[in-house]
C-alpha positions, 0 to 999 in steps of 0.5 A: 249916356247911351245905351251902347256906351254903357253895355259895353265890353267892361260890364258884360264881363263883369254883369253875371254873379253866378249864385248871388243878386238877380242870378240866385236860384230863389231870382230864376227858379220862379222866373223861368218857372212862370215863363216856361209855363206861359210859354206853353209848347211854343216859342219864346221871344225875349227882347234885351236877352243880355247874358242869357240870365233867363234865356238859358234856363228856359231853354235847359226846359225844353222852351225854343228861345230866340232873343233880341240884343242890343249889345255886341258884348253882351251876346260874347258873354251869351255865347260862352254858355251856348250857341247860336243853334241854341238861342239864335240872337238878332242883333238890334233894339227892342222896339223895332228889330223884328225876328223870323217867325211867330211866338206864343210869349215875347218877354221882358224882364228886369225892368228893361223896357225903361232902358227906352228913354221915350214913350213913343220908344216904349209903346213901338216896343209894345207893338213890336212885342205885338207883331211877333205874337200868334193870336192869344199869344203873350207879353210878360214885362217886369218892371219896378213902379216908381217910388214917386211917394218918397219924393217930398217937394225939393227932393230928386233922389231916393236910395232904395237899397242899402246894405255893406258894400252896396248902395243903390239910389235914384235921381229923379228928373219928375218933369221928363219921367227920366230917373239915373240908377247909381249903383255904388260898389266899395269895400274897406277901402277908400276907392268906390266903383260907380255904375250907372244907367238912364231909364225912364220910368213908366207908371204901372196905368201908363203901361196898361195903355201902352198894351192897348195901343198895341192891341193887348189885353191885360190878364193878369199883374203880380207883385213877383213871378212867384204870383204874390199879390200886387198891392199898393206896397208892392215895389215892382210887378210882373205884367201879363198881356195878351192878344186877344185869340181868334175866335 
């Protein structure tokens, strides 16, 4: 499954839900609202920009946006909502793709970073984050923590949302730290739709040193953009490094 194949033109069309799941005002309000404030009154960067579900609100805040994309068809679907004056995109992958210009915060959300299948991928990631960012600048990663608690011995596969018309599980290939997230779409019919996507997934102490081989400090970690308090519960987190500011 490579990671062309599966943004392709078929699911940029059908990725955006205006007013529901991740695109809920309750989902962007505080995202938008966090990244607008670290952001400051300088530029943002964001790697894997996808449709602008984040790119475009912050923009709308008056914070200058510049993205990163990997998919053709994607950044089509971005361009239904504003132009290249707007939110200029480059095309190309995370890790190395290196744009015009210096940032006061690079971002990554919704557990994109795991869309890179390698560690060596992940920390050129960091340090490509690392490369655009002034001095005290920030990178903010949102990524879930692995549910590895709920894999007994013999088991590789948990579901970790259930609800009518959707299920959502993950296969875990433990050895590699490579998990597959299904995503299964029905109604009161017979027929199913699949979607699927291969990430590998990264331990929140993994991350932290990804940072420092970067170069970065840890400020702060959170359980959601709201700043709800990251415990050993929480299910996913909101990361905040920083480069250290001259002084």
């Amino acid at each position: 499954m490579q990671q062309q194949k599966i943004w392709d033109a078929d699911t940029a069309r059908r990725y955006d839900t205006p007013g529901s799941g991740m695109f809920a005002p309750e989902v962007v309000g505080p995202t938008v609202d966090r990244l607008a404030q670290l952001a400051g009154d300088g530029a943002a960067l964001e790697f894997a920009i996808g449709t602008g579900r984040v790119a475009v609100p912050l923009a709308e805040r008056g914070v200058p946006v510049t993205g990163v994309e990997l998919s053709p068809p994607m950044v089509e679907q971005l361009r239904t909502k504003v132009d290249e004056a707007t939110i200029p995109v480059i095309m190309g992958d995370m890790a190395t793709t290196v744009v015009p210009g210096r940032y006061t915060l690079v971002y990554l959300v919704y557990n994109t970073i795991s869309n890179l299948l390698t560690q060596a991928e992940q920390v050129e990631c960091f340090r490509n984050a690392a490369r655009h960012l002034a001095p005290g600048g920030r990178f903010v990663v949102e990524l879930w923590v692995p549910e590895l608690r709920k894999l007994p011995p013999g088991q590789t596969a948990t579901v970790w949302q259930s609800e009518p018309g959707y299920i959502g599980l993950d296969t875990y290939d433990v050895l590699h730290q490579h998990v597959v997230s299904h995503h299964f779409r029905f109604d009161e019919t017979t027929q199913a739709e699949l979607f699927r996507s291969p990430h590998r997934y990264i331990w929140p102490a993994e991350l932290d040193l990804m940072a420092q081989l970067a170069g970065f400090e840890m400020e702060a970690r959170n359980a959601d953009w709201a700043g709800a308090a990251f415990t050993a519960e929480s299910r996913s987190h909101v990361s905040v490094y920083r480069i250290p500011p001259v002084k």
